[in-house]
C-alpha positions as CSV (number, residue, x, y, z in Angstrom):
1,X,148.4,118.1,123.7
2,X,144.6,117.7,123.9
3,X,142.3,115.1,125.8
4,X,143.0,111.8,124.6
5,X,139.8,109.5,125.5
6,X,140.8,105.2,126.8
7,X,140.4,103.2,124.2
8,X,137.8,100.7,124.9
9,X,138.1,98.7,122.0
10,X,141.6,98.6,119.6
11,X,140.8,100.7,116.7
12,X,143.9,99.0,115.0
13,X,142.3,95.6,114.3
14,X,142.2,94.9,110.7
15,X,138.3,94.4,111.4
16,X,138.2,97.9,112.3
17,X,140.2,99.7,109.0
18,X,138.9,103.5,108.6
19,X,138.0,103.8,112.9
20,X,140.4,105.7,114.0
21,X,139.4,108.2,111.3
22,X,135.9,108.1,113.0
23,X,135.7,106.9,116.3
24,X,132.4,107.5,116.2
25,X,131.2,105.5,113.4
26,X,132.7,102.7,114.4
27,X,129.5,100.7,116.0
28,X,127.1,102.3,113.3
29,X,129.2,101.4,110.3
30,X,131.7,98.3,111.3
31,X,129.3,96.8,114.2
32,X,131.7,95.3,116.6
33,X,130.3,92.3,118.2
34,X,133.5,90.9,119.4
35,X,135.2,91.2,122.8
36,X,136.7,94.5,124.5
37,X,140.0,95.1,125.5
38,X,138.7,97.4,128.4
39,X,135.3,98.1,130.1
40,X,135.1,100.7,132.9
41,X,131.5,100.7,135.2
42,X,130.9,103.7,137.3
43,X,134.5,104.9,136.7
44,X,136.3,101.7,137.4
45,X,138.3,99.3,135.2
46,X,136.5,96.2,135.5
47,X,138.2,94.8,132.2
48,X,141.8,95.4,131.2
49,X,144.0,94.0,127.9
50,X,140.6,91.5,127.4
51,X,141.1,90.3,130.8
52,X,138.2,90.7,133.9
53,X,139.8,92.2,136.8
54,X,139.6,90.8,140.1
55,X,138.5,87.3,139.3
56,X,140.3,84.4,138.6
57,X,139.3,83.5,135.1
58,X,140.8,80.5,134.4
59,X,138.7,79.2,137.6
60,X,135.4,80.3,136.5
61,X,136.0,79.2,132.7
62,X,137.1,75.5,134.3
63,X,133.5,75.3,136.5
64,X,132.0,76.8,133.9
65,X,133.3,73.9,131.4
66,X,132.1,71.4,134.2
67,X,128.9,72.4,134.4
68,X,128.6,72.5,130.6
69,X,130.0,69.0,130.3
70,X,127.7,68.0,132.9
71,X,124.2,69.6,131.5
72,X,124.7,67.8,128.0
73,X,125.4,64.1,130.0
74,X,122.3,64.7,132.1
75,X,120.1,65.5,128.5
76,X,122.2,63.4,126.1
C-alpha cells in the first residue's frame, strides 16, 4: 500500500472523465470552477463532504438572503 493523497475535489464526477488517470491535469485540462468537497488551511479541514465546518450554514445563507433581498429594495 502506498501514500494515498485526500481528495479535495471528487475525481468521479462525470465533469471530470479521464482525472483520475491524471490528477495532475485536472485544473490545466478540465478547469474546475465548481465547488470542493474538502478544503484543508494550514493543515486543518475547514471544508468537509461540500459543507464549511464550524459554522452554521444554513444561518449565514438565511442573513445572507436578507441582506440580498434588502439591497435590491433599497436600489429598485
Amino acid at each position: 500500500m502506498g501514500f494515498q493523497r485526500p481528495s479535495v475535489i471528487d475525481a468521479n464526477r462525470l465533469g471530470l472523465t479521464g482525472a483520475p488517470k491524471d490528477p495532475k491535469a485536472v485544473l490545466a485540462v478540465v478547469g474546475w470552477r465548481g465547488p470542493v468537497d474538502r478544503t484543508i488551511v494550514a493543515g486543518k479541514s475547514v471544508m468537509k463532504n461540500g459543507h464549511l465546518l464550524g459554522i452554521d450554514e444554513e444561518r449565514v445563507a438565511a442573513e445572507a438572503n436578507a441582506c440580498w433581498r434588502r439591497f435590491v429594495e433599497k436600489n429598485a
